[in-house]
CHARMM internal coordinates of N, CA and C (Angstrom, degrees):
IC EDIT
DIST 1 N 1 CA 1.4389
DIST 1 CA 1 C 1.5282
ANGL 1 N 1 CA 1 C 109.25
DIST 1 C 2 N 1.3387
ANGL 1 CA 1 C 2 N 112.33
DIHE 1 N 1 CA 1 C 2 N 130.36
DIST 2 N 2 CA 1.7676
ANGL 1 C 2 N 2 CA 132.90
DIHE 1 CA 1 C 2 N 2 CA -178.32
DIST 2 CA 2 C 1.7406
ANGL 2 N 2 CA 2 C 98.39
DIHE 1 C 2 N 2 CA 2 C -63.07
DIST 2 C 3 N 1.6266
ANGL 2 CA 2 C 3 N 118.56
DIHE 2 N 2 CA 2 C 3 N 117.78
DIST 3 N 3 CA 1.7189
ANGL 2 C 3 N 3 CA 99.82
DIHE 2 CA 2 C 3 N 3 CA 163.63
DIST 3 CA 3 C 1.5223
ANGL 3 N 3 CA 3 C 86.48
DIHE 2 C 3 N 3 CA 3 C -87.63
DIST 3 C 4 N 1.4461
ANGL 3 CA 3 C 4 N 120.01
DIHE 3 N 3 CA 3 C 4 N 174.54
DIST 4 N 4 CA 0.9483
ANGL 3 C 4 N 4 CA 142.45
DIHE 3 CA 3 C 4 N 4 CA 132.49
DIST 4 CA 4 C 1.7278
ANGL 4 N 4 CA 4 C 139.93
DIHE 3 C 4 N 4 CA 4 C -50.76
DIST 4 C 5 N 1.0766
ANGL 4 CA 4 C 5 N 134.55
DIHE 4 N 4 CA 4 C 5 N 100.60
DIST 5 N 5 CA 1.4471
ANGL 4 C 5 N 5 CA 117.76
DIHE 4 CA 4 C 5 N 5 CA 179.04
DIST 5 CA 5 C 1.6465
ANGL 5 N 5 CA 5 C 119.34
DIHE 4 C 5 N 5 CA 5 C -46.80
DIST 5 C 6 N 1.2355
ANGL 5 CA 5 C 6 N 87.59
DIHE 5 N 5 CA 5 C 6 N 155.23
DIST 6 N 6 CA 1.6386
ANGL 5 C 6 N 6 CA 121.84
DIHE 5 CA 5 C 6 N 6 CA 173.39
DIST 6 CA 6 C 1.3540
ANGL 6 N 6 CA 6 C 97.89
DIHE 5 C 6 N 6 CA 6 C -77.73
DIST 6 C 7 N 1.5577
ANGL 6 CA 6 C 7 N 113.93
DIHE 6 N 6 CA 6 C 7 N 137.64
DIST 7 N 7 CA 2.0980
ANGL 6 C 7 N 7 CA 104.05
DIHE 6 CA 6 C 7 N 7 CA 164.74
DIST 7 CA 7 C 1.2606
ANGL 7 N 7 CA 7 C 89.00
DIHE 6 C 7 N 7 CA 7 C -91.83
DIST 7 C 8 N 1.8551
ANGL 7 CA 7 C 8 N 119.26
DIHE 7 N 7 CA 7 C 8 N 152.76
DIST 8 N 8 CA 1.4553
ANGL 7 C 8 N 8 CA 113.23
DIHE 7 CA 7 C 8 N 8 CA 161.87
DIST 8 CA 8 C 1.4067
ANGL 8 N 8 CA 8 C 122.70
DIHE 7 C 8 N 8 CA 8 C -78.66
DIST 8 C 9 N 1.6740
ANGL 8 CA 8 C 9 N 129.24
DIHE 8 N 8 CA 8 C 9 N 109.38
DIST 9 N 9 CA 0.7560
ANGL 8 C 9 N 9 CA 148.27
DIHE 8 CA 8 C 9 N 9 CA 158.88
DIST 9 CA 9 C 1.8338
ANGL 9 N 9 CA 9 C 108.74
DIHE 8 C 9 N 9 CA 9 C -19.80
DIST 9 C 10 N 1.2753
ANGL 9 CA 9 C 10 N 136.74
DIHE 9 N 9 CA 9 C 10 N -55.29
DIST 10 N 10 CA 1.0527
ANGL 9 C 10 N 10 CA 160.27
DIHE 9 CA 9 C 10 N 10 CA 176.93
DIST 10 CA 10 C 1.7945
ANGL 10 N 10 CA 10 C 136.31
DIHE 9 C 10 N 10 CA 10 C -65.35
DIST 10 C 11 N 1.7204
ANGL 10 CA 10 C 11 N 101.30
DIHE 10 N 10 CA 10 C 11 N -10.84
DIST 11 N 11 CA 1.0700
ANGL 10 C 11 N 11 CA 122.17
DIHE 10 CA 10 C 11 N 11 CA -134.41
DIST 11 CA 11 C 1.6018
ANGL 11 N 11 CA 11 C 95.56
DIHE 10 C 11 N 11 CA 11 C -64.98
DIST 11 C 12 N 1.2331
ANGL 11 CA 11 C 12 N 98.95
DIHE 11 N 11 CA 11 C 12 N -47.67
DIST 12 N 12 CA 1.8552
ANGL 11 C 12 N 12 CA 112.08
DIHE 11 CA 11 C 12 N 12 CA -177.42
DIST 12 CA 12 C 1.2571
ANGL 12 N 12 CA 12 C 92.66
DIHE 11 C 12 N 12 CA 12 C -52.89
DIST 12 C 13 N 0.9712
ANGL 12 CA 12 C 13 N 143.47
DIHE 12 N 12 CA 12 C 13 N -106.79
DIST 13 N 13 CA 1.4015
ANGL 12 C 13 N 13 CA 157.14
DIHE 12 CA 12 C 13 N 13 CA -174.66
DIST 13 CA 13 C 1.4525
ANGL 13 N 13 CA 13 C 115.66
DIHE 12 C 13 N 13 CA 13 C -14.83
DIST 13 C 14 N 1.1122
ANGL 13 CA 13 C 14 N 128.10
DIHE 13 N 13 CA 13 C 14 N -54.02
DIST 14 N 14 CA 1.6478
ANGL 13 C 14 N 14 CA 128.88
DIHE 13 CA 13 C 14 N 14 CA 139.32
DIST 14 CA 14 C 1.7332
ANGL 14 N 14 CA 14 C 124.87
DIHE 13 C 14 N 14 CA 14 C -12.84
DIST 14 C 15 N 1.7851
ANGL 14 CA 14 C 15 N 88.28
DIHE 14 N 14 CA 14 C 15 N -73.64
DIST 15 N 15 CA 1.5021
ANGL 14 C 15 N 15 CA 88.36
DIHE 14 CA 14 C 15 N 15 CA 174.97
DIST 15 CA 15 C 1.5634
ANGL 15 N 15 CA 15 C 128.68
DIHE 14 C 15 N 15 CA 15 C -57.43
DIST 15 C 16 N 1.6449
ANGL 15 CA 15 C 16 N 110.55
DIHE 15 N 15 CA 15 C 16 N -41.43
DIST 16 N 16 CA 1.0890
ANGL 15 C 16 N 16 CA 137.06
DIHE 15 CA 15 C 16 N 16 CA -156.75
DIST 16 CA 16 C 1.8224
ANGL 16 N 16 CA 16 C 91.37
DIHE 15 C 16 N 16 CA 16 C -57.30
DIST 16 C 17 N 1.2585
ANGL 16 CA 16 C 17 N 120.05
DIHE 16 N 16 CA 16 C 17 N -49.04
DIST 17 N 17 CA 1.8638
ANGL 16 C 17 N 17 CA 137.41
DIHE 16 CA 16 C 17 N 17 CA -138.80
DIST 17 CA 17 C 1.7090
ANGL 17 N 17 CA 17 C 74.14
DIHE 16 C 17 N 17 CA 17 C -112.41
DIST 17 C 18 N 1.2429
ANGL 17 CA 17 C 18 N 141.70
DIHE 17 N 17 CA 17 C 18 N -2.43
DIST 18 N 18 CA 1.4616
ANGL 17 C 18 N 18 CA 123.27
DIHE 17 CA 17 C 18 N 18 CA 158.81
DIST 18 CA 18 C 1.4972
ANGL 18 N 18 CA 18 C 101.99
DIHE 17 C 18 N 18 CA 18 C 79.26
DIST 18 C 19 N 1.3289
ANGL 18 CA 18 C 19 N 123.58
DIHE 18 N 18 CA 18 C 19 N 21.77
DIST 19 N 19 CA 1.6122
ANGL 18 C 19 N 19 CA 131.69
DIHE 18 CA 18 C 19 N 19 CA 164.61
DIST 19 CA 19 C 1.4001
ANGL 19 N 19 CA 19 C 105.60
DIHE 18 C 19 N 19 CA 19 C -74.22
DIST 19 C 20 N 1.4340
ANGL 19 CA 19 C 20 N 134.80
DIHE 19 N 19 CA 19 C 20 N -59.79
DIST 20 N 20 CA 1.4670
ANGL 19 C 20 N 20 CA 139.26
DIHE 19 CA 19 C 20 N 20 CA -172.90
DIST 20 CA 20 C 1.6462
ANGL 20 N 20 CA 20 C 105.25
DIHE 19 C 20 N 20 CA 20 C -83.94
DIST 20 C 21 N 1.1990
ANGL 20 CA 20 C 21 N 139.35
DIHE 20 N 20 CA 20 C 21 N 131.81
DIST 21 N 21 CA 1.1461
ANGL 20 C 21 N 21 CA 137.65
DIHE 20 CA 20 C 21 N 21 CA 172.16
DIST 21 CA 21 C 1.5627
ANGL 21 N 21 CA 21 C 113.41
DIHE 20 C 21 N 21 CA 21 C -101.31
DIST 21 C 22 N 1.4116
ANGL 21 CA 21 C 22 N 100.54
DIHE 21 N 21 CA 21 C 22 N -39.61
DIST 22 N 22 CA 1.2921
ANGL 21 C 22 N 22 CA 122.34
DIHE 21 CA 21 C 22 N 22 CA -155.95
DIST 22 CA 22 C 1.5620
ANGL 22 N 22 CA 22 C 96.17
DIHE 21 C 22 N 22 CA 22 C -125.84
DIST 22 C 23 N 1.5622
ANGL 22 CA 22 C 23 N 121.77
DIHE 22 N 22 CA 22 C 23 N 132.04
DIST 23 N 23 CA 1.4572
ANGL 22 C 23 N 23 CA 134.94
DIHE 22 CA 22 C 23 N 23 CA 151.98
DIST 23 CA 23 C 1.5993
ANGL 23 N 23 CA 23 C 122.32
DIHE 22 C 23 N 23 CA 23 C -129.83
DIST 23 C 24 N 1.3738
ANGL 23 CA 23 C 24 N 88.86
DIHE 23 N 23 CA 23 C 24 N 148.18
DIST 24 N 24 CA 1.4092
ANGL 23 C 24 N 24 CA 85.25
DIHE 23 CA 23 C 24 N 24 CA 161.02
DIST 24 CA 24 C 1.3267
ANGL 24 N 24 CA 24 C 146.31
DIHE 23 C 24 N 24 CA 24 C -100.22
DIST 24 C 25 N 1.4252
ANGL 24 CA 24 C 25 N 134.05
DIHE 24 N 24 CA 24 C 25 N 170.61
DIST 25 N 25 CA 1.0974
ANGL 24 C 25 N 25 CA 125.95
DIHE 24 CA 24 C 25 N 25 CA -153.70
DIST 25 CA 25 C 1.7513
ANGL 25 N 25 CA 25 C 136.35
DIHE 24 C 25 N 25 CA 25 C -35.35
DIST 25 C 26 N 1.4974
ANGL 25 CA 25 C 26 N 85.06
DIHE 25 N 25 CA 25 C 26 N -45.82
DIST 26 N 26 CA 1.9415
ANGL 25 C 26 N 26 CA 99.13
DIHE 25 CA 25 C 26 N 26 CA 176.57
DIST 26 CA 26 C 1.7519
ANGL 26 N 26 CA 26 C 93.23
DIHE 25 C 26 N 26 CA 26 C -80.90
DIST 26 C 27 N 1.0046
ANGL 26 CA 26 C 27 N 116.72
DIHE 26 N 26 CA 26 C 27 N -18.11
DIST 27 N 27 CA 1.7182
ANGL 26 C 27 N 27 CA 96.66
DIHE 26 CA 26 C 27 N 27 CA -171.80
DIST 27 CA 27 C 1.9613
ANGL 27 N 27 CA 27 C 91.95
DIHE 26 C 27 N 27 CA 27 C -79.13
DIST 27 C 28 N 1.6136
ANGL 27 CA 27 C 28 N 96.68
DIHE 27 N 27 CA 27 C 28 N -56.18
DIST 28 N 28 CA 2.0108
ANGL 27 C 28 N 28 CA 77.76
DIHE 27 CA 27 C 28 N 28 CA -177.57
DIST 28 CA 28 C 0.9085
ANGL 28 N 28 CA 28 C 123.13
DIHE 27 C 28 N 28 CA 28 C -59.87
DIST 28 C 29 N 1.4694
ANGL 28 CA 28 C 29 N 127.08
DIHE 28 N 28 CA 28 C 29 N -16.37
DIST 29 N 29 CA 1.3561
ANGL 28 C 29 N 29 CA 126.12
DIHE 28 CA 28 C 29 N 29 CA -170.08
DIST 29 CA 29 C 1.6656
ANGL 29 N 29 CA 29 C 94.69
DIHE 28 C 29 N 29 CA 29 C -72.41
DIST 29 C 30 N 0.8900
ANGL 29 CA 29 C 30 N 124.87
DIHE 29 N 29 CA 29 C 30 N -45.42
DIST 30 N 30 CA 1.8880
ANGL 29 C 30 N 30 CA 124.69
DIHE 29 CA 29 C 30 N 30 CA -166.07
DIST 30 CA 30 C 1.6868
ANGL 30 N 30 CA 30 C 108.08
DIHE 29 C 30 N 30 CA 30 C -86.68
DIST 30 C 31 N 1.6097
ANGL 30 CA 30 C 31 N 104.87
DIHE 30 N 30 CA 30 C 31 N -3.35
DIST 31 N 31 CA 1.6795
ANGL 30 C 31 N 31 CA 96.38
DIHE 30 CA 30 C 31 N 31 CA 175.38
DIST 31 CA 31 C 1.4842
ANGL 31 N 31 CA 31 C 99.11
DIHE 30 C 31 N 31 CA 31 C -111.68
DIST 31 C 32 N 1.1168
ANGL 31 CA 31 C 32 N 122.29
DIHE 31 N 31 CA 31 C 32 N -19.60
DIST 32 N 32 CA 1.9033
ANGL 31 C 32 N 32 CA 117.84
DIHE 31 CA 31 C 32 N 32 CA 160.11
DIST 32 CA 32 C 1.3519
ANGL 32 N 32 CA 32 C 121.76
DIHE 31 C 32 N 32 CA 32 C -72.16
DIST 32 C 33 N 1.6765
ANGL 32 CA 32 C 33 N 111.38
DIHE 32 N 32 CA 32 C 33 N -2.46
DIST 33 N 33 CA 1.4090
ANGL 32 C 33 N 33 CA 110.87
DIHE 32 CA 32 C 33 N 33 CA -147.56
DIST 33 CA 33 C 1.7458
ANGL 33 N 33 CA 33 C 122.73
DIHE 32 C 33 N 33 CA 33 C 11.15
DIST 33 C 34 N 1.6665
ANGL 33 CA 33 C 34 N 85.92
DIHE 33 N 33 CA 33 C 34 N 91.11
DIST 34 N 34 CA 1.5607
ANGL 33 C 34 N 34 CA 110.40
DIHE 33 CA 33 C 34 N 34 CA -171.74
DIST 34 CA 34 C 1.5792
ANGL 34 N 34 CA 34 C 101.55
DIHE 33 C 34 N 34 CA 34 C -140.47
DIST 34 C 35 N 1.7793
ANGL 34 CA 34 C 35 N 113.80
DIHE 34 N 34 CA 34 C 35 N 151.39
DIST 35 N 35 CA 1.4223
ANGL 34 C 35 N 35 CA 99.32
DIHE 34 CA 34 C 35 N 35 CA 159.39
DIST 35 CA 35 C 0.9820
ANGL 35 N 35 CA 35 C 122.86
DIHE 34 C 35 N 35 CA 35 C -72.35
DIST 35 C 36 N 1.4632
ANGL 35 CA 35 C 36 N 138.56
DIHE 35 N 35 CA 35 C 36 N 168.84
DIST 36 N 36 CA 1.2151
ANGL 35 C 36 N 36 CA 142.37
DIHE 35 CA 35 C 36 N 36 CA 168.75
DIST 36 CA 36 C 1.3407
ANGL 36 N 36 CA 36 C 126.90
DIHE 35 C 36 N 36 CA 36 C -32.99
DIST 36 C 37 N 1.6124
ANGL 36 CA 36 C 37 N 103.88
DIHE 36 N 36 CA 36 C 37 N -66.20
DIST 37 N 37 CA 1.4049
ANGL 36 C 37 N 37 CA 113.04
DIHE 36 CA 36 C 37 N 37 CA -178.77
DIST 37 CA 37 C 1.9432
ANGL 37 N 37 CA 37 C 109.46
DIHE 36 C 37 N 37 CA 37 C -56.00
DIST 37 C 38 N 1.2857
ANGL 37 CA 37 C 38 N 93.63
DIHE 37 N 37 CA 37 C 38 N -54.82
DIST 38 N 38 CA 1.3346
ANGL 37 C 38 N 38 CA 93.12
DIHE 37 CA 37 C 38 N 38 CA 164.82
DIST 38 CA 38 C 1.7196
ANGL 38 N 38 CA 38 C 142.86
DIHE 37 C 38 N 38 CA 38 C -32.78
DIST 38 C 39 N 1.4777
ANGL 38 CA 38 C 39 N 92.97
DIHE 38 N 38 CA 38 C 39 N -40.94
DIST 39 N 39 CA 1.5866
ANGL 38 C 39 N 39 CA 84.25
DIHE 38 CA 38 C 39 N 39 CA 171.32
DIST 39 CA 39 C 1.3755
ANGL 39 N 39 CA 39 C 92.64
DIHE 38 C 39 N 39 CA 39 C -118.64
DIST 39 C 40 N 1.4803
ANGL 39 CA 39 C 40 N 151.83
DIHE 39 N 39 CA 39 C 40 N 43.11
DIST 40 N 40 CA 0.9768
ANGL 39 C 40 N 40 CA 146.83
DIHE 39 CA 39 C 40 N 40 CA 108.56
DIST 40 CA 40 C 1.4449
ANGL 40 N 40 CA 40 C 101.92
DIHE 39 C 40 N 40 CA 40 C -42.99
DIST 40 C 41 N 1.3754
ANGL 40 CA 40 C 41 N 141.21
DIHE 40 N 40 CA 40 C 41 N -79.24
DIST 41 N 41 CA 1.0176
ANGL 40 C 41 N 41 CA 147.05
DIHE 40 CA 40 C 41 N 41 CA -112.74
DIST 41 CA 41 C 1.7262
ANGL 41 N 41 CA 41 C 97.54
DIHE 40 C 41 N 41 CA 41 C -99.26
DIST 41 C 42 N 1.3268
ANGL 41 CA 41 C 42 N 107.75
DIHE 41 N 41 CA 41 C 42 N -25.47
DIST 42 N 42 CA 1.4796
ANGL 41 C 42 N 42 CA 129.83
DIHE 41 CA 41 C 42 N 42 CA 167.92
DIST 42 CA 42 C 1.6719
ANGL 42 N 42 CA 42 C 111.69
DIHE 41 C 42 N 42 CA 42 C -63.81
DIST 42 C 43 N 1.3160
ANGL 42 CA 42 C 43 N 110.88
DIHE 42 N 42 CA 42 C 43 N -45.65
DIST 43 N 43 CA 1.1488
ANGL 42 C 43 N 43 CA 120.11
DIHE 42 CA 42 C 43 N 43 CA -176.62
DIST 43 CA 43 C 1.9874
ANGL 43 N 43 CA 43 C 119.80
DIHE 42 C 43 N 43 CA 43 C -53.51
DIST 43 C 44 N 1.5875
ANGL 43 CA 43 C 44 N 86.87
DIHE 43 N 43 CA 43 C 44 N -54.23
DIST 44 N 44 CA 1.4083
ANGL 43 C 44 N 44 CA 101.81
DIHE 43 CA 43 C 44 N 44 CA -147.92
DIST 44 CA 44 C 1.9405
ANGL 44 N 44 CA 44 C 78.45
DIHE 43 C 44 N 44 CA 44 C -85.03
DIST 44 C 45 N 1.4704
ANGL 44 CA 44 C 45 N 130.42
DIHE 44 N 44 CA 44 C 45 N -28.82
DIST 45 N 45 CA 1.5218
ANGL 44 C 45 N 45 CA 104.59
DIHE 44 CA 44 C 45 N 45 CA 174.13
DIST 45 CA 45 C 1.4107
ANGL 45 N 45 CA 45 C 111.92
DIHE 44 C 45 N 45 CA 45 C -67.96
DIST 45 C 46 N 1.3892
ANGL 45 CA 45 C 46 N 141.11
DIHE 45 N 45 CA 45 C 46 N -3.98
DIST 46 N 46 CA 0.9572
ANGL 45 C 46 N 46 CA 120.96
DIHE 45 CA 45 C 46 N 46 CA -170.03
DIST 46 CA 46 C 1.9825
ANGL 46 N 46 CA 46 C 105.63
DIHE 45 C 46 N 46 CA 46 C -125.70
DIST 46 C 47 N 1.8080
ANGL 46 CA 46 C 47 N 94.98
DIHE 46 N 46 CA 46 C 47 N 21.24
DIST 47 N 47 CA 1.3209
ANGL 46 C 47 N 47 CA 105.72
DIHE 46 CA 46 C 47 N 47 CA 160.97
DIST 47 CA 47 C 1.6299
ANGL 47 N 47 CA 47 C 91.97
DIHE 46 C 47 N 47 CA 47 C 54.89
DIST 47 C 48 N 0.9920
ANGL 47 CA 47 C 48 N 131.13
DIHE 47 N 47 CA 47 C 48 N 81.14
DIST 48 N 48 CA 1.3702
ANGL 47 C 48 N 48 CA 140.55
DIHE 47 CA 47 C 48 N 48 CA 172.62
DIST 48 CA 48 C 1.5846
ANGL 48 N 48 CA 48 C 107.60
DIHE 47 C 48 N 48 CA 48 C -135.50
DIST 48 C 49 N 1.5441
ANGL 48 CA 48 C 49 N 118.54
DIHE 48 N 48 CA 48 C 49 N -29.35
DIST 49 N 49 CA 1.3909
ANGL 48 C 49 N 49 CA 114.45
DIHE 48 CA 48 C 49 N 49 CA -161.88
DIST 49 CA 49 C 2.0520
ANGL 49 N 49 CA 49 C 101.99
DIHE 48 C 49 N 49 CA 49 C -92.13
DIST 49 C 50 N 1.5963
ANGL 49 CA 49 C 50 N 88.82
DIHE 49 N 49 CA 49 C 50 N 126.33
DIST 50 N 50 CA 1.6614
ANGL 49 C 50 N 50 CA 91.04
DIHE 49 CA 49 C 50 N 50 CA 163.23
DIST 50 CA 50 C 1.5288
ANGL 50 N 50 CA 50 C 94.19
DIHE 49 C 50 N 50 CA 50 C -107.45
DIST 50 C 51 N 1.6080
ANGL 50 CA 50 C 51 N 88.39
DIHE 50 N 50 CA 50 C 51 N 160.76
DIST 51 N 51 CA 1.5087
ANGL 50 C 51 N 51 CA 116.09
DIHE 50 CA 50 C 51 N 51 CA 171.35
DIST 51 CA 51 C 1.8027
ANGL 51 N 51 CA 51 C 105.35
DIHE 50 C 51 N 51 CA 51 C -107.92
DIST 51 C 52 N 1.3567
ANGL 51 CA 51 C 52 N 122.41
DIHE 51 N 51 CA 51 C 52 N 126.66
DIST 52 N 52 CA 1.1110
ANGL 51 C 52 N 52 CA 138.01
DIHE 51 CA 51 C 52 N 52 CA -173.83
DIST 52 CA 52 C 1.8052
ANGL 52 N 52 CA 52 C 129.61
DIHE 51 C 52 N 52 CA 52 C -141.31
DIST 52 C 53 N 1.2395
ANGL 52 CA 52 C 53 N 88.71
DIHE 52 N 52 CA 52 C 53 N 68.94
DIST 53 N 53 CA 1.3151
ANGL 52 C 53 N 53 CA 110.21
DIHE 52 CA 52 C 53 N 53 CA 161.44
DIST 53 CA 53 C 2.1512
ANGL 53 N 53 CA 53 C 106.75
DIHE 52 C 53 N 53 CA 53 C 72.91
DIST 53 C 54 N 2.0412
ANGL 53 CA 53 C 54 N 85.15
DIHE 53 N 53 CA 53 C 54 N 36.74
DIST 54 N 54 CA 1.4738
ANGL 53 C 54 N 54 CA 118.09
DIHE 53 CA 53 C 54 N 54 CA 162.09
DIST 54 CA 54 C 1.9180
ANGL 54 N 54 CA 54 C 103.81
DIHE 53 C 54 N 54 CA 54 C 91.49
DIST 54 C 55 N 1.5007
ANGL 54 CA 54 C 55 N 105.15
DIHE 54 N 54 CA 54 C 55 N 12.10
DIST 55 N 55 CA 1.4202
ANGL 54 C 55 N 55 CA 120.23
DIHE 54 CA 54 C 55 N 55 CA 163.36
DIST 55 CA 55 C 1.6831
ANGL 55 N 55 CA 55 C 108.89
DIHE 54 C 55 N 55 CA 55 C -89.01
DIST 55 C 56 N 0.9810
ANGL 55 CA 55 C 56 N 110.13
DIHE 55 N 55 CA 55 C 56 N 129.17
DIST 56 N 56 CA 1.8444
ANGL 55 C 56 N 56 CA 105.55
DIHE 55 CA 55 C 56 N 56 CA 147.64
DIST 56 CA 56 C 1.2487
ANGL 56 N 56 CA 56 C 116.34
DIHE 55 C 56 N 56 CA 56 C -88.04
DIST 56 C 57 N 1.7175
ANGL 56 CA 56 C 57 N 118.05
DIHE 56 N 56 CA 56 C 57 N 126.22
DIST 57 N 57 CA 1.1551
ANGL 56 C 57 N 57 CA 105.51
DIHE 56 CA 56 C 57 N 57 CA 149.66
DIST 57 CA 57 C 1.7284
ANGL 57 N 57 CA 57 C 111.05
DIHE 56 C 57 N 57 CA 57 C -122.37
DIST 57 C 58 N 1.5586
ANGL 57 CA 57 C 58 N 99.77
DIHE 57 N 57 CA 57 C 58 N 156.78
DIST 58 N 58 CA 1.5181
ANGL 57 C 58 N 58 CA 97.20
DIHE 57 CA 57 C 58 N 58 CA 177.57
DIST 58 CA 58 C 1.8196
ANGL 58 N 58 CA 58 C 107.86
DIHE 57 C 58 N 58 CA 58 C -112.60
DIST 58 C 59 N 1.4853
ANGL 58 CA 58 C 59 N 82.46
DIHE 58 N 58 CA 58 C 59 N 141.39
DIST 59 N 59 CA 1.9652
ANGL 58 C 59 N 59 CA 96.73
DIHE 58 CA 58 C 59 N 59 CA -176.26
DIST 59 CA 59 C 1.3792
ANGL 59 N 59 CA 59 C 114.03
DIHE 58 C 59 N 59 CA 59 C -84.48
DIST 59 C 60 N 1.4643
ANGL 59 CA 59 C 60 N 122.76
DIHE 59 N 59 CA 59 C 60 N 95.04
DIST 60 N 60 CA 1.4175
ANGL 59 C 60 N 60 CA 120.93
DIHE 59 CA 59 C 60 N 60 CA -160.08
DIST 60 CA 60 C 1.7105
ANGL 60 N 60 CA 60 C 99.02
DIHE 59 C 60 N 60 CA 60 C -86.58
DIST 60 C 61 N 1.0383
ANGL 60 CA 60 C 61 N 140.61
DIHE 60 N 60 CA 60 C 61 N 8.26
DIST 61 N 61 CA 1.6363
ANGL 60 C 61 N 61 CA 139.84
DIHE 60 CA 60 C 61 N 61 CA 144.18
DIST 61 CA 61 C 1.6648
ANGL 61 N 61 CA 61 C 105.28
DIHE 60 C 61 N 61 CA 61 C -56.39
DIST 61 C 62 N 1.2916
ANGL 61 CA 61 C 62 N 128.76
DIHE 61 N 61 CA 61 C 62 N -46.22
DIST 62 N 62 CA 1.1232
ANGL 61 C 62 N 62 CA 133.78
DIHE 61 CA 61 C 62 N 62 CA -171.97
DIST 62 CA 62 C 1.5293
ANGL 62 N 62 CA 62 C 108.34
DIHE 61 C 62 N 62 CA 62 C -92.40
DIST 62 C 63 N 0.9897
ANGL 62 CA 62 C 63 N 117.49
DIHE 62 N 62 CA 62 C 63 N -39.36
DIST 63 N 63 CA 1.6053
ANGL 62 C 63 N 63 CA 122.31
DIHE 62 CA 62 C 63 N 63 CA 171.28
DIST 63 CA 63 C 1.8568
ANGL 63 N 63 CA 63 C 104.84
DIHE 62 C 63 N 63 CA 63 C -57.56
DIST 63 C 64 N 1.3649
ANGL 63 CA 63 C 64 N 116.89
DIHE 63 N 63 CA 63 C 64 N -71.33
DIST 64 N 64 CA 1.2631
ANGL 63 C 64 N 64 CA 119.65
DIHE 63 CA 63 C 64 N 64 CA 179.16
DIST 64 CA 64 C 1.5742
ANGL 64 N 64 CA 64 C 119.04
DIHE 63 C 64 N 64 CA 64 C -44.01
DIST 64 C 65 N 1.1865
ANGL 64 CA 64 C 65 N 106.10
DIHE 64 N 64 CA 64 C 65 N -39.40
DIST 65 N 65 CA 1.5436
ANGL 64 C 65 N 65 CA 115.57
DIHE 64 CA 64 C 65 N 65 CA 163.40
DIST 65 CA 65 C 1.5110
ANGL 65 N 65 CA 65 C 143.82
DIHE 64 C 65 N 65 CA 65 C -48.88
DIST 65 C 66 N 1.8787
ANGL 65 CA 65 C 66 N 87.37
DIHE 65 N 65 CA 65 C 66 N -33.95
DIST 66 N 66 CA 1.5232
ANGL 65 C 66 N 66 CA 127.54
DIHE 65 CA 65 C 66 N 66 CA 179.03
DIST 66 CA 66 C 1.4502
ANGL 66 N 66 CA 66 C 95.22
DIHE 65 C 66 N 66 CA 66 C -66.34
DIST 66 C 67 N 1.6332
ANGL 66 CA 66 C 67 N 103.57
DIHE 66 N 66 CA 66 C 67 N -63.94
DIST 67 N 67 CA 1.8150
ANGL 66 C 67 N 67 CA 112.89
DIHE 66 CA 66 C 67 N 67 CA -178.98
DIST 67 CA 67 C 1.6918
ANGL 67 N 67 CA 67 C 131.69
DIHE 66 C 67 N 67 CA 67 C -45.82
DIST 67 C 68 N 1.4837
ANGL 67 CA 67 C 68 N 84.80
DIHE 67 N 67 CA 67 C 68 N -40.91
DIST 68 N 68 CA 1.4681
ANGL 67 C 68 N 68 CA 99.29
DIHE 67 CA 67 C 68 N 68 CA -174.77
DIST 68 CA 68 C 1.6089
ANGL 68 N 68 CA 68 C 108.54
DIHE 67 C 68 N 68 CA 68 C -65.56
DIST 68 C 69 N 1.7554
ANGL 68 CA 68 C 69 N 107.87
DIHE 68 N 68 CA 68 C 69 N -50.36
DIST 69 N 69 CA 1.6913
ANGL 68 C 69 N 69 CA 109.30
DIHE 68 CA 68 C 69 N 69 CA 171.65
DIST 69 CA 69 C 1.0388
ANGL 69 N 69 CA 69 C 127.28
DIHE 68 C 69 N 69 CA 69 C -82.89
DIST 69 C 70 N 1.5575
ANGL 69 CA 69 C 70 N 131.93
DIHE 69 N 69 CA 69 C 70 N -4.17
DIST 70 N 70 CA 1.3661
ANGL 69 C 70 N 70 CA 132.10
DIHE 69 CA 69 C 70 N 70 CA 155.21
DIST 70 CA 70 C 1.5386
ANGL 70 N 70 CA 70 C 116.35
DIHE 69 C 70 N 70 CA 70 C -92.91
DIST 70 C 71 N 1.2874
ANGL 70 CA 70 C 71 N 127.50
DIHE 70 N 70 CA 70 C 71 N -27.37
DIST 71 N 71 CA 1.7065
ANGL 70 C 71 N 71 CA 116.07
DIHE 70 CA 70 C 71 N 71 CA -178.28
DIST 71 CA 71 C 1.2797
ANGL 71 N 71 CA 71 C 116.26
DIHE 70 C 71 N 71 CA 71 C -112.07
DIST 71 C 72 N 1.1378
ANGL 71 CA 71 C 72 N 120.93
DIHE 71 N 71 CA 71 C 72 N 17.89
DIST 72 N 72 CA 1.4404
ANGL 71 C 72 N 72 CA 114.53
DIHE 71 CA 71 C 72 N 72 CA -167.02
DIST 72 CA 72 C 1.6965
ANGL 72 N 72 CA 72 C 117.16
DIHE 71 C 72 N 72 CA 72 C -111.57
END
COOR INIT
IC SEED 1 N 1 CA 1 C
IC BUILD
């Protein structure tokens, strides 16, 4: 039987204090307030997303980095 995930309550605050390095998709999507596909699609141009053993996670050090030298 499938549980359902937990959202992290914490998630900002995690990232912020350098506890979370790595999220996944619905978690960045709800700390960029972005849609999904959207920062999927954000992710993988700025080569941030690993694949881990059939998980994505995205490296928001490298993502934020992405932002800073492409939109700024």
């Amino acid at each position: 039987m499938a549980y359902k995930r937990k959202p992290v309550e914490s998630l900002e605050f995690d990232v912020r204090t350098g506890q979370k390095k790595y999220v996944r998709y619905n978690e960045g999507a709800e700390l960029y307030s972005m849609g999904v596909h959207g920062f999927m699609d954000l992710a993988k141009e700025a080569g941030a997303v690993r694949k881990i053993k059939g998980v994505c996670l995205v490296n928001l050090e490298v993502l934020n980095q992405y932002i800073e030298d492409m939109y700024s």
